[in-house]
C-alpha positions, 0 to 999 in steps of 0.5 A: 500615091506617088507620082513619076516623070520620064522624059524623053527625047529624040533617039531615046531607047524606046524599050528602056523609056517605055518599060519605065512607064509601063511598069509604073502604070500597072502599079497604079503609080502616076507616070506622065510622058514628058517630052524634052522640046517636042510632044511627039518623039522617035526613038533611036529604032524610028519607034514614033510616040507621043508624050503627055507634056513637055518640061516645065516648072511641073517637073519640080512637083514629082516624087520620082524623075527618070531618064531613059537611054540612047545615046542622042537622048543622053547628049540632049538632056545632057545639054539642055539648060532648061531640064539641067536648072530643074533636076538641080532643084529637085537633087536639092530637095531631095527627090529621087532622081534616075537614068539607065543606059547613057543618060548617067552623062546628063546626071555627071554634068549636073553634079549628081554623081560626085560621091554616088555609087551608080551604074551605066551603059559600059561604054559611059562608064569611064566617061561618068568616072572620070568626071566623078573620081569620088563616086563609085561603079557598081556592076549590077543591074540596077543601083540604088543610092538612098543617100543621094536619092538616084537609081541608075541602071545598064542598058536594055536588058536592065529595063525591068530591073530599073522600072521595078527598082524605081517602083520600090524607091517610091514604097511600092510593092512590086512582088506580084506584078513581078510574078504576074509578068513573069520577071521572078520566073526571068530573075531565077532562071536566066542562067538556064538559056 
């Protein structure tokens, strides 16, 4: 089975991270919690919670890399030299790499998106843009780039469709559990709200 890591720190969009790990433990995929610099975290909404690790070279051993959104989480995965040196590894191994919301910026400054087609929060968009003039938009949910091996979604609201997609990168099914959370039933029908 294949195996995942979010990581999170302070000010994370606690629905974005934890819909991610939720999804991914239902499918059975091992999904550990990994914390930037502290193993208890608060979310951008004072949603207090505990990861399972903090960053280490274990980072470099996981199929499939996450990051969650919120603008202050986004800035400190951005800035952090440590996450920054082991994501690179793993973009030139080959894994598969993703963040949603803000978090694309941290992916921009690793180089990551220089000809990739991504997505993000709008607000990053011309942020990303412009550090990455080759790279191209995609205005959907979520993005999945098998090239470069990155998915990249929106923002909250895109929580689902990014945890599912990360689910299916790895080769896992996900049409019944999309069934049995009733995120089909979502999918077919939200235009009827």
């Amino acid at each position: 089975m294949p195996t995942a890591a979010i990581v999170f720190s302070d000010g994370c969009e606690e629905i974005e991270g934890l819909s991610q790990v939720d999804v991914l433990r239902r499918l059975g995929i091992p999904c550990d919690m990994v914390a930037l610099d502290n193993l208890t975290i608060t979310g951008g909404h004072d949603i207090r919670f505990t990861c399972d690790k903090l960053v280490d070279e274990s980072l470099l051993d996981y199929d499939l890399v996450a990051f969650p959104g919120g603008a202050p989480n986004a800035k400190h995965l951005r800035a952090s030299e440590k996450l920054a040196d082991l994501m690179k590894q793993r973009f030139a191994a080959g894994k598969w790499n993703a963040a949603m919301c803000a978090s694309p910026i941290a992916l921009s400054k690793y180089g990551f998106l220089k000809e990739a087609k991504w997505t993000s929060h709008p607000d990053f968009k011309e942020q990303v843009a412009s550090e990455n003039p080759a790279s191209t938009y995609v205005d959907t949910p979520a993005v999945i780039d098998e090239d470069h091996k990155l998915v990249t979604s929106r923002g909250p609201a895109t929580s689902w469709a990014f945890a599912y997609a990360l689910a299916q990168v790895l080769g896992v099914d996900t049409s019944q559990l999309e069934d049995a959370m009733q995120y089909s039933y979502l999918r077919d029908h939200i235009n009827e709200a």
